[in-house]
VODRENLO-792370 format. One record per residue (C-alpha): residue in one letter; z, y, x negated. Coordinates in steps of 0.001 Angstrom, whole numbers, padded with zeros to 6 digits, always signed. Each point is the difference from the previous one (the first is absolute). Layout:
residues N
AZYX/...
***
This chain:
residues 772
X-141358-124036-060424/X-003013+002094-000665/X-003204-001011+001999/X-001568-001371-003131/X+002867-001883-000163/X+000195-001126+003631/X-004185-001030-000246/X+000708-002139-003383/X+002654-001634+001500/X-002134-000872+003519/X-002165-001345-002459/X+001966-002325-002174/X+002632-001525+002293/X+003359-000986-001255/X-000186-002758+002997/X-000659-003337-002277/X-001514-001627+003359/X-002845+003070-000478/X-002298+000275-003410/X-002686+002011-000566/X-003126-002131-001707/X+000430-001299-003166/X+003681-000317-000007/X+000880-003109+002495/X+000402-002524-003098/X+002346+002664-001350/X+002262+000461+003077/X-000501-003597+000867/X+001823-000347-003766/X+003085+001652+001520/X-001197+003872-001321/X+000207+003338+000539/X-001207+003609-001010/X+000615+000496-003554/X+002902+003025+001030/X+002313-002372+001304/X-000038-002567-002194/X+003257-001078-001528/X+001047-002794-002968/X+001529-002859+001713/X+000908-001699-003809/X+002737+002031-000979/X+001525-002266-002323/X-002611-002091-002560/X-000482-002042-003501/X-003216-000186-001577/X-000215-003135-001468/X-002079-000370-003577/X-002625-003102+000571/X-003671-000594+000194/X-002688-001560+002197/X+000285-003097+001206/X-004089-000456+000161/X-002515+000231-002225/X-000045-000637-004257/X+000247+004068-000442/X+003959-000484+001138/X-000131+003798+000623/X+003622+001300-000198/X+001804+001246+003208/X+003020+000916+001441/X+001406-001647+003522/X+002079+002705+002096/X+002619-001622+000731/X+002367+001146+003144/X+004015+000208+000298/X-000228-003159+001530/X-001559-001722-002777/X-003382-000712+001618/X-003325+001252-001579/X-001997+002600+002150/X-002689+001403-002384/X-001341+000167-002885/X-000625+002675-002870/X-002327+000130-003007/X+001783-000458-003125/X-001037+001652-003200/X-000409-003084-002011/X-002600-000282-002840/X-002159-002513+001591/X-001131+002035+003238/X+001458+003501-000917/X+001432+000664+003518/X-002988-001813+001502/X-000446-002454+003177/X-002535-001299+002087/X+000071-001115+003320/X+001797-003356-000133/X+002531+001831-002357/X+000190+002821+002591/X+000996-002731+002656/X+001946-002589-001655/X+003345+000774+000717/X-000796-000717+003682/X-000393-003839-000330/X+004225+000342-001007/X+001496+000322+003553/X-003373-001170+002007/X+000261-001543+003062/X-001785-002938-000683/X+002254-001238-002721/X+001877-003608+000124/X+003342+000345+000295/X+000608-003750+000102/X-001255-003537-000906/X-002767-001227+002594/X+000194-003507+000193/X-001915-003058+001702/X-000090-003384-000602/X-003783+000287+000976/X-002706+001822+000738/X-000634-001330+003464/X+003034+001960+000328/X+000883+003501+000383/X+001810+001632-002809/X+003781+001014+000283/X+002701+001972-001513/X+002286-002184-001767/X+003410+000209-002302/X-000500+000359-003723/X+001924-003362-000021/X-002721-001684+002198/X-003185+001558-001656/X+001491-000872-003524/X+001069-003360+001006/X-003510-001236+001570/X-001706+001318-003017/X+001850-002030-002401/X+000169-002769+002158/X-004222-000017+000300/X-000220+000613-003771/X+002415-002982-000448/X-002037-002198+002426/X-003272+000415-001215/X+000351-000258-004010/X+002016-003397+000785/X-002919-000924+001974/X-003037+000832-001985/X+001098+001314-003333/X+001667+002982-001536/X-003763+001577-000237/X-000517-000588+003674/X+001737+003625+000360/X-001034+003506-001177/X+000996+003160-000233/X-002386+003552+000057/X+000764+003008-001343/X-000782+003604+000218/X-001110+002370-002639/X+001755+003250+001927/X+003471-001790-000118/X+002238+001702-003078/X-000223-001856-003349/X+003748-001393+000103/X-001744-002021+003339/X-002893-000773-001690/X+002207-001186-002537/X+002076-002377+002895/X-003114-001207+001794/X-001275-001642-003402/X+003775-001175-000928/X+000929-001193+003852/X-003279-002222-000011/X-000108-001563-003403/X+004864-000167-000043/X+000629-000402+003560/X-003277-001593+002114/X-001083-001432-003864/X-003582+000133+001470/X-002879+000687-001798/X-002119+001769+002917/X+001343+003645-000586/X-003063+003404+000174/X+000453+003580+001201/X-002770+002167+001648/X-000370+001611-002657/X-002521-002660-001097/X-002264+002069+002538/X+000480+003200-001837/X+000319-000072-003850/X-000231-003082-001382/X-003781+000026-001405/X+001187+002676-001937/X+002731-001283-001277/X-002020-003249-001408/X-002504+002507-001412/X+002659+002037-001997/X+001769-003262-001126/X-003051-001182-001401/X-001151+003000-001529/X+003758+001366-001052/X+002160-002377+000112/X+002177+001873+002466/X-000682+001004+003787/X+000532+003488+001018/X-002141+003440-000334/X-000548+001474-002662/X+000705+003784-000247/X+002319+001902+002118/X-002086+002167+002787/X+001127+002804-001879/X-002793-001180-002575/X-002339+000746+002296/X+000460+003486-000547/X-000825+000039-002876/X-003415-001877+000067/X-003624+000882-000744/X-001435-002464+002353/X+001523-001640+003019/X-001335-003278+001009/X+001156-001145+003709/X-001210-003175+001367/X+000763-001436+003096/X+002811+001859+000789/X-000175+002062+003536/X+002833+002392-001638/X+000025+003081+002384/X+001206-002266+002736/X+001495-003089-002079/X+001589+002065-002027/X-000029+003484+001111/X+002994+001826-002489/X-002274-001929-002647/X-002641+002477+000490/X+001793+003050-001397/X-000660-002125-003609/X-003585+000045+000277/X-000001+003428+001308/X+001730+001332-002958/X-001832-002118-002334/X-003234+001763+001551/X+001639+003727+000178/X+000263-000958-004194/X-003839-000680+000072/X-000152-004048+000055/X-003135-001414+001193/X+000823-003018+002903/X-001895-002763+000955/X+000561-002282+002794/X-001252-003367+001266/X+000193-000705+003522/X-002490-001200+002760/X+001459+002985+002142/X+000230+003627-000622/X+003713+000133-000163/X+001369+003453+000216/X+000951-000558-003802/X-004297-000951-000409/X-001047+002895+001493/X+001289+002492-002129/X-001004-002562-003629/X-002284+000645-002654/X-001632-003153+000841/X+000506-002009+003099/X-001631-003549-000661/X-000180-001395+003303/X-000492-003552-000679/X-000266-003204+002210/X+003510-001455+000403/X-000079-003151-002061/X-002156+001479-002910/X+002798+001435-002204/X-000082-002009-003134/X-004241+000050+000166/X+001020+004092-000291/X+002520+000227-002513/X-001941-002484-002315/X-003076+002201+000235/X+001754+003104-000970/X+001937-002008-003387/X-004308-001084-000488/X-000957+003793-000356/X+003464+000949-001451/X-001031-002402-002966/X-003993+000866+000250/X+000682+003770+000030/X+002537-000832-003203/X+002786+001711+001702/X+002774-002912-000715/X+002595+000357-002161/X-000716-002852-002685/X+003083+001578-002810/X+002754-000799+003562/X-001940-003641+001175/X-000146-001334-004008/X+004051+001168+000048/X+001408-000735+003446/X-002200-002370+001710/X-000908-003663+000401/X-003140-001183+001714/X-002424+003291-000462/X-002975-002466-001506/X+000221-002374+003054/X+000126+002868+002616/X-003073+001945-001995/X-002082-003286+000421/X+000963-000555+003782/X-000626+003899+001337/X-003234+000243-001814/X-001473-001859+002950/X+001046+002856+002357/X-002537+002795-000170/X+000456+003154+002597/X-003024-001523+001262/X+001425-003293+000622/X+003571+001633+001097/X-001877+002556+002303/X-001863-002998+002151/X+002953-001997+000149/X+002362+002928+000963/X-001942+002250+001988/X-000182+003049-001708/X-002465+001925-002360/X-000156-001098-003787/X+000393+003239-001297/X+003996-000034+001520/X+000710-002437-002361/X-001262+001846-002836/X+001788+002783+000869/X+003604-001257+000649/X-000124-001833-003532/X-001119+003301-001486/X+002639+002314+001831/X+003085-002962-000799/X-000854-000664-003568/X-001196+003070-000548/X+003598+001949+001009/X+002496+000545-002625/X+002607-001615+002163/X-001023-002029+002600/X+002083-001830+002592/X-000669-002763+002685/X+002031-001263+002797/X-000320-002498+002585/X+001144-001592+003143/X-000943-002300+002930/X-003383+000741+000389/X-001197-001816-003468/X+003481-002517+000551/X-001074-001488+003352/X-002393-001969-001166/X-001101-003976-000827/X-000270+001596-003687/X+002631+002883+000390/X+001386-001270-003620/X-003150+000320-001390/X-000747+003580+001681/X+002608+000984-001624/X-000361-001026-003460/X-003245+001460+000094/X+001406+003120+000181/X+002347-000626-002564/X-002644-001232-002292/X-001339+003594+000698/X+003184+001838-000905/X+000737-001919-003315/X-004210-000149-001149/X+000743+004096+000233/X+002868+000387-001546/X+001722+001357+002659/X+003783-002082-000091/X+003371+000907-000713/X-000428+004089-000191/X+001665+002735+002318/X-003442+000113+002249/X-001712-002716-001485/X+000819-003420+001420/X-000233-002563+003685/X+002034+000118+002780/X+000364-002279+003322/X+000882+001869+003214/X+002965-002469+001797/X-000577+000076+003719/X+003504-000828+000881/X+003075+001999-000466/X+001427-002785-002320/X-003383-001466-001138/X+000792+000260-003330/X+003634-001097+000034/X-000681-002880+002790/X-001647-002001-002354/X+002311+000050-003317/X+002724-001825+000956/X-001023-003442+001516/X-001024+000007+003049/X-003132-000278-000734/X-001226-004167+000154/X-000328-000212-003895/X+002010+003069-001428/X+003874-000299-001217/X+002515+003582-000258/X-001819+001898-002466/X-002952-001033+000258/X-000141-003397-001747/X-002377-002707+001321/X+001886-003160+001343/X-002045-002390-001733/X+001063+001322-003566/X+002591-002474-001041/X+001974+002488-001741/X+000099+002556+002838/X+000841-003471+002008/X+003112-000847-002233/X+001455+003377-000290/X-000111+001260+003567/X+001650-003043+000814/X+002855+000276-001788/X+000260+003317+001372/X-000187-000765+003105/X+002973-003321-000446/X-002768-002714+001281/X-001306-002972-001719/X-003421+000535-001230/X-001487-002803+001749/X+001091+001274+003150/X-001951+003544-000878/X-003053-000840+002346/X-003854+000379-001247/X-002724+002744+001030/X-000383+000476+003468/X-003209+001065+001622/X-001147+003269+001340/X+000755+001493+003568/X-003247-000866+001425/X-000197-003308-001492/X+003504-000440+001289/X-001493+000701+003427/X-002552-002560-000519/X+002995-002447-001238/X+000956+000735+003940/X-002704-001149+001418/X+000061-003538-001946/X+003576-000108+001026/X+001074-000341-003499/X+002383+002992+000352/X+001724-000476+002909/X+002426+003098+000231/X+000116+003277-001007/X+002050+003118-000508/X-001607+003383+000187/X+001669+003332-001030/X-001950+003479-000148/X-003488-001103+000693/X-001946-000124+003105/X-002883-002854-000903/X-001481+000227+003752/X-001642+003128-000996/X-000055+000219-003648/X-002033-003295-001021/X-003356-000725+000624/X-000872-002623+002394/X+002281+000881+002615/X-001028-003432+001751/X+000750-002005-002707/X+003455+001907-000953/X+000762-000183+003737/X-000700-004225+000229/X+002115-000512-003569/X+002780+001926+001430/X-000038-001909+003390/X+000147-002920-001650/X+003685+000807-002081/X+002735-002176+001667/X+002367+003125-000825/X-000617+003295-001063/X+002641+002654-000458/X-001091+004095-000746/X+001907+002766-001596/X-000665+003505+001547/X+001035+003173+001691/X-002969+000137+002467/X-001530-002938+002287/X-002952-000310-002157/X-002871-002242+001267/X+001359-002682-002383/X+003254+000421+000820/X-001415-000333+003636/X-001128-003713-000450/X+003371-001269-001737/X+003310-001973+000719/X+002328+002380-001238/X-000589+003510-001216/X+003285+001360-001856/X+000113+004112+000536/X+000211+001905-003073/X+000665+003204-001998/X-002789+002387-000803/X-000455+001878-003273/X+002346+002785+001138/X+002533-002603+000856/X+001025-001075-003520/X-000342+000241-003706/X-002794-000981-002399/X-002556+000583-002230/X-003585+000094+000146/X-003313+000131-003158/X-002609+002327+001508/X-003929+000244-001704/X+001299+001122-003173/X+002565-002901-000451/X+002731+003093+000254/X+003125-001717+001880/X+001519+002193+001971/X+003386-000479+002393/X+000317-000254+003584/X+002981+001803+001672/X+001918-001068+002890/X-000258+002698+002307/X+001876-001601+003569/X+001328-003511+000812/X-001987-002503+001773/X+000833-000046+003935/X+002372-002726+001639/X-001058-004059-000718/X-002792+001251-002971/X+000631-001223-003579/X-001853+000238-003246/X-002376-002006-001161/X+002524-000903-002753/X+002765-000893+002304/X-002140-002414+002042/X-001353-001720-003314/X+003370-000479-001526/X+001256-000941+003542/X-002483-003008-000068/X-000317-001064-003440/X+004343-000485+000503/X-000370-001739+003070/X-002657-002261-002342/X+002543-001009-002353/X-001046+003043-002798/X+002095+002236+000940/X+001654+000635-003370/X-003695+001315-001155/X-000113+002594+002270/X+003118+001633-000055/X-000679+003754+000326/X+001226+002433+001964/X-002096+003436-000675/X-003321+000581-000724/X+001347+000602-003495/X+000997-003075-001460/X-003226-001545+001224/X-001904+002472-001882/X+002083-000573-003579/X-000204-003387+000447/X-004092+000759-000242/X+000523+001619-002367/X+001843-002210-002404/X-002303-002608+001422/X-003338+002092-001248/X+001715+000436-003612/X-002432-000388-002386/X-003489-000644+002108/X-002569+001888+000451/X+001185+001698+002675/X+003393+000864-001183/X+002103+002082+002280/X+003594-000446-001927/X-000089+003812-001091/X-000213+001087+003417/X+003373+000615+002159/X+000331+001633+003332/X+001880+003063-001612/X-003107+000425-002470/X-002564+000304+002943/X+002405+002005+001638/X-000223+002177-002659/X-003387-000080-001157/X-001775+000070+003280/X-001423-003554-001615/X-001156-001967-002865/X-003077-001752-000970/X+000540-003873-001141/X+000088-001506-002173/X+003759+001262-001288/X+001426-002031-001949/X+003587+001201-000997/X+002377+002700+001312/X-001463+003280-002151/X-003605-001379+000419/X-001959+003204+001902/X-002194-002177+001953/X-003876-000983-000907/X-002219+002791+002549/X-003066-000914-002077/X-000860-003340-001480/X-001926-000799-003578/X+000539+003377-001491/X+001174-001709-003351/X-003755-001459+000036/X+001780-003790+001256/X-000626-001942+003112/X+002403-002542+001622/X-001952-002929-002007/X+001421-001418-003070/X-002756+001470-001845/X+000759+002761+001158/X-003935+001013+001291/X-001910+000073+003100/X-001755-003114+001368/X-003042+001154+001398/X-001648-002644+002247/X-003565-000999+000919/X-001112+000637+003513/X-002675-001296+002031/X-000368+001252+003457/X-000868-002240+003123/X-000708+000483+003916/X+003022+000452+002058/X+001070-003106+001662/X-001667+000591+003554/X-003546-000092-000026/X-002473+002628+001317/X-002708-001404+002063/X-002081+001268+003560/X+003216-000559+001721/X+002578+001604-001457/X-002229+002434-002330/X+002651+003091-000209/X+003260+000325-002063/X+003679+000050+001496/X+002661+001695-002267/X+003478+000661+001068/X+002750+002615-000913/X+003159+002453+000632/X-000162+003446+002007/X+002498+003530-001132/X+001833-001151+003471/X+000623-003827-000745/X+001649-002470-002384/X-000492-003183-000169/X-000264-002476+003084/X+001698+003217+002212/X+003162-002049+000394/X+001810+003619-000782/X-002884+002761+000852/X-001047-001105+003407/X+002692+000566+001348/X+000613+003684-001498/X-001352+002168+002831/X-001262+002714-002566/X-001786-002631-001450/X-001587-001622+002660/X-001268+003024+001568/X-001706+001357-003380/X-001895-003698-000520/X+000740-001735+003305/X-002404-002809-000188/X-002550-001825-003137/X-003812+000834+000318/X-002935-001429-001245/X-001481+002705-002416/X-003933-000143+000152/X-002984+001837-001348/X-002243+002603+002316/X-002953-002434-000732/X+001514-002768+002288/X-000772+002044+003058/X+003820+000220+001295/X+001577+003441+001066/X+003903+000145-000883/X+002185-001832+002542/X-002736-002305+001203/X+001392-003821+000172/X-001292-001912-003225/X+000559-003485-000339/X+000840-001367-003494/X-001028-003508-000156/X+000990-002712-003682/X-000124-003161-000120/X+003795+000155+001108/X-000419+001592+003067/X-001161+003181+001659/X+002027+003200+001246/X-000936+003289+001781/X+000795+003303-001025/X-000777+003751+000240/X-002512+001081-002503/X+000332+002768-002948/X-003516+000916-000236/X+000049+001865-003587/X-002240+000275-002918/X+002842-000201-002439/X-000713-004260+000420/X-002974-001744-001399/X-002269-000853+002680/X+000810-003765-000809/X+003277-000217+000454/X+002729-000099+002567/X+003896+001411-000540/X+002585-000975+001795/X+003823+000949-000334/X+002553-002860-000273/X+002924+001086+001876/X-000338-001491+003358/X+000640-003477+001310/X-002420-002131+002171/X-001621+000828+001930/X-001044+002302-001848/X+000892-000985-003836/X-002416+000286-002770/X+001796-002821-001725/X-001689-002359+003387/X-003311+000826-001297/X+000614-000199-003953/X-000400-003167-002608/X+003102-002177-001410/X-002103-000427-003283/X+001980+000367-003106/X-000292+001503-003279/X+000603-003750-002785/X+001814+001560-001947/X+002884+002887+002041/X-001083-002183+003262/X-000003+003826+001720/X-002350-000209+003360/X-003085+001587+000209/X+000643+002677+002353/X-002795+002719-001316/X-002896-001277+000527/X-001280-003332+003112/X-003429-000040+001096/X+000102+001483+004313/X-002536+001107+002371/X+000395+003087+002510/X-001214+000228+003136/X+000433+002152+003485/X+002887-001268+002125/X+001391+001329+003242/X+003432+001401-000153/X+002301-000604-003483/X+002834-002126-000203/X+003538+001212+000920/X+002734+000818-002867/X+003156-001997+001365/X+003384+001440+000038/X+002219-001393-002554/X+002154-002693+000612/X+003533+000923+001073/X+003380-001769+000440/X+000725-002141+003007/X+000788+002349+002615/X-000886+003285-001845/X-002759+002292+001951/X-002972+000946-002756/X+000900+003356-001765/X-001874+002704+002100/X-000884+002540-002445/X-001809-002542-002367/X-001780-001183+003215/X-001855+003230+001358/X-002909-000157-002296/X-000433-004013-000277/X-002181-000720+002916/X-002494+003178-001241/X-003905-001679-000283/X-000741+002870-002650/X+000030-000041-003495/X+002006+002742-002089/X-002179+003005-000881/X-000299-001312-003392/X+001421-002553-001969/X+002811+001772-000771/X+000784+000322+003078/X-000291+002379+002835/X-000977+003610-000671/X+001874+003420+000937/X-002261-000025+003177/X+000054-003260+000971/X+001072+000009+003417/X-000942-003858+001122/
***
């Protein structure tokens, strides 16, 4: 050894108990110099699949080792994200084989009591036995069953089949009705059919990009290489947001309006649109229905009138219509941040009013799109588990779609029960002590809906609640039984991302000891219910052609879709209706809607005040939304170490003009409640407002502090915008670990950043120099 060689090696010690600065979290990890590293997989399968988290459904593959468990993940060249992932992608495969998984049925026969492992026989038995008990006692209605809008579509398909065949209830909603459902009513109103539009590959080939309230660097980060190209091609982009996303930053135009004035906006721009005469009369007097009515009702909304009521100079109005209408091809899409809303229907139509008064429908980068937040957003609500949706789409209070799906199905028709009410409304139900037990499976209400008080008393009150999952969620937490499931690695299905593409799910491993599929354990009880003979299926696969054949002819008709055609495809676009059909990627391009007449129902909107008012008191504005690092209620990412330590806490985001310097204790205070945590002092956030992300539970949950109004007509909460006041506070609110299994120490590695009082460095989470 030379005596270079002898001084590097003094310096960088091979002794893992010694590490030079800078490397202790990478020997901690079990590492060593790069020279002696050696592969420790010699034997793998890479296993075709795709995300399990947001509406993009990037594709992946899952390594998969000679022991048939999943230990990593690697990009897969699929068409949708082109060998693309983001951080929740990146990490996960990890949630597979985590340590905080259930491996068996907690049971107790209340909650004064502390929960148990218990027998499948046992768990099964009790639930049945409580379902039995309380539908004798105060009606078949008196029990309910919830949904989840990240569950594959054959589930989706179950959920809506087990409650109406096997519980015959009427009370049956999915979380998706947090997510996408004013969209959907907009689209069926306007189209006649609910999905997007234009596949994202449209977007490259736009003019004009329209984005509103959609955060999609960090909602939808493998999304972003669409608007990228789209603006390496020249297109002009536009977004509306109250914050200067990442996405905003780099627009054309960033109209940073006041949460809650969206439709005020988007009526202004159709007034100058039709003053400046750039709409497209020869397209409304062919394909639409309603253009006189709307002209009459947006005439009242002047960019004056739109800029004192939104916040933001007259002259942006002018120049959005001009830049949309003006483009040869000109595209808008949409999600939450115009869908969480009292009037998140009519938000949306407005922009659809905008689209079809320009022309701009049914071309390859001319059309509307609606970004799903889930990973099955799309496909979670076709197939019936949503309260007043049958498979394919057909409402359950059309007497024809009434008849024929039960006949399908082998039931009477009088047994087929009515529209149910929404999640929330269920909740409320709850509290009255109308619905008296429940069954949960893939949602995690405690963080997820607004009101947490109000979700928390509805829930207490349940004489019996059971949960489906694969983590303790804080839902699961508060139950009788929770019954320990597969995740998405763990067994076969299909998913519809943004586009409406279905794509296939691959089994990658098999679930560990005592953990069944979501399937399994809803077959298991509707038998042990008496309807056994209606839920006879044994893979994945005969659930999903029974969809199929059950969406025949609807709307949303899946028939022409098989397993080996996605497998070969890489996916198809609904609706399909026969074996050789190719699939429908973009809608209306034969110059028809979903209508009978064939044309697009444009509708008038008025806008009003959000639902909580603005006075001395509460004077600012609260909206709520996702970070890159976390889905959801953080059931799955907070307890992904990676994860935790890139965002490992929420934040209130606040403007310089408050007087706060970042990580100084703010506390949020609505008429719900108050919170404290770490301020984000940036300019990127109108001085007026307050962001917090949702991910957390109390106490430190943005869902304590926001409204449980509803939308009439999709009956979504109004999660963007409640009026709040900020003031100093002295020390923020601790994050609290996640709950774990009886017995089961918390998972360290998602624990080292939790208790941190800082914000991330931005609100993307920390940056390369962060060191707190």
């Amino acid at each position: 050894m030379t005596g270079t060689d002898a001084a590097a090696q003094q310096r960088v010690s091979l002794d893992p108990s010694v590490a030079p600065p800078g490397t202790r979290n990478f020997r901690d990890a079990g590492g060593i110099p790069a020279a002696l590293w050696r592969a420790d997989q010699t034997k793998q399968t890479l296993v075709p699949t795709h995300c399990c988290f947001c509406g993009v459904q990037c594709g992946m593959y899952l390594r998969v080792d000679e022991h048939g468990k999943v230990f990593g993940v690697e990009p897969r060249n699929h068409d949708i994200n082109r060998s693309r992932l983001c951080p929740k992608g990146l990490n996960a495969y990890q949630q597979v084989n985590h340590p905080d998984r259930l491996t068996a049925p907690l049971i107790r026969r209340s909650r004064d009591e502390e929960f148990r492992e218990a027998s499948w026989e046992e768990a099964l038995d009790f639930t049945v036995a409580e379902i039995r008990r309380i539908q004798a006692e105060f009606g078949r209605d008196a029990f309910g069953l919830l949904g989840g809008a990240s569950l594959f579509s054959e589930k989706t398909y179950l959920v809506g089949k087990f409650a109406r065949v096997a519980l015959r209830t009427k009370h049956v909603d999915y979380n998706g009705r947090l997510c996408m459902v004013s969209a959907a009513g907009a689209n069926k109103l306007a189209f006649g059919i609910d999905r997007a539009g234009n596949p994202f590959s449209d977007i490259l080939l736009t003019n004009c990009l329209l984005i509103a309230g959609s955060n999609v660097g960090e909602c939808f980060p493998v999304m972003t290489q669409y608007l990228w190209g789209a603006r390496d091609r020249g297109a002009t982009l536009i977004v509306v947001d109250p914050r200067e996303t990442a996405i905003a930053r780099t627009a054309d135009i960033h109209v940073a309006l006041r949460s809650g004035t969206d439709a005020a906006f988007f009526n202004a721009v159709l007034n100058v649109v039709i003053r400046e005469g750039l709409a497209d009369e020869a397209f409304l007097a062919e394909r639409a229905t309603g253009w006189e009515e709307v002209k009459r009702t947006v005439s009242a909304y002047t960019p004056e009138r739109a800029a004192e009521i939104c916040g933001i100079p007259a002259e942006q109005v002018v120049q959005v219509a001009r830049m949309f209408a003006g483009a040869e091809r000109a595209m808008a899409w949409h999600a939450r941040g115009i869908e969480h809303h009292t009037q998140g229907v009519e938000n949306c139509l407005t922009v659809i009013n905008l689209c079809t008064a320009t022309g701009n429908l049914g071309k390859p980068g001319a059309g509307y799109g609606t970004i799903t937040g889930q990973g099955n957003g799309q496909g979670g609500r076709e197939h019936g588990q949503k309260s007043d949706l049958l498979p394919g789409g057909r409402s359950i209070n059309d007497p024809a779609a009434r008849a024929w799906i039960s006949d399908f199905w082998g039931i009477r028709e009088e047994d087929l029960p009515q529209a149910g009410t929404s999640m929330m409304e269920m909740v409320w139900q709850m509290q009255r002590e109308e619905i008296r037990g429940l069954v949960g499976i893939c949602n995690n209400p405690f963080v997820s809906l607004p009101h947490y008080a109000t979700v928390k008393d509805g829930y207490d009150k349940l004489q019996f609640h059971a949960q489906f999952d694969f983590f303790l969620s804080e839902t699961a937490a508060n139950a009788h039984v929770v019954f320990p499931v597969t995740t998405w690695a763990e067994d076969d299905g299909v998913m519809a991302n943004a586009e409406a593409r279905v794509v296939k799910h691959n089994k990658a491993q098999d679930p560990p000891p005592g953990v069944r599929t979501d399937t399994w354990v809803m077959c298991e009880l509707a038998r042990r219910l008496g309807a056994g003979d209606k839920f006879d299926f044994d893979t994945s696969e005969q659930v999903f052609d029974e969809l199929r054949a059950a969406s025949r002819g609807a709307v949303n008709d899946y028939y022409g879709i098989t397993y080996e055609r996605l497998e070969q495809t890489g996916g198809i676009a609904w609706p399909c209706p026969d074996l050789d059909h190719p699939g429908t990627p973009r809608l209306f391009a034969d110059g028809r809607t979903y209508h009978p007449d064939g044309k697009v129902h444009m509708q008038v909107v008025e806008w009003h005040e959000p639902a909580d008012a603005f006075d001395e008191d509460y004077p600012m504005r609260l909206t709520t939304g996702r970070t890159v690092a976390h889905y959801l209620s953080g059931n799955q990412t907070r307890r992904l170490g990676a994860l935790v330590e890139q965002t490992p806490r929420p934040w209130a985001e606040v403007h310089p003009s408050h007087g706060y310097r970042t990580g100084d204790p703010v506390r949020v205070t609505t008429r719900r409640g108050s919170e404290v945590f770490p301020a984000l002092v940036t300019e990127a956030i109108r001085p007026d407002h307050v962001f917090v992300p949702y991910h957390w539970p109390v106490p430190t949950a943005a869902n304590a502090l926001t409204i449980d109004a509803l939308d009439p007509r999709s009956k979504i909460p109004e999660y963007k915008v409640c009026a709040c006041r900020i003031e100093r506070a002295a020390h923020v609110d601790e994050v609290p670990a996640p709950p774990t299994p009886p017995g089961r120490p918390a998972y360290p590695e998602a624990q080292a950043s939790r208790t941190t009082t800082r914000p991330p460095s931005s609100s993307q989470g920390r940056g390369t120099g962060e060191g707190s």
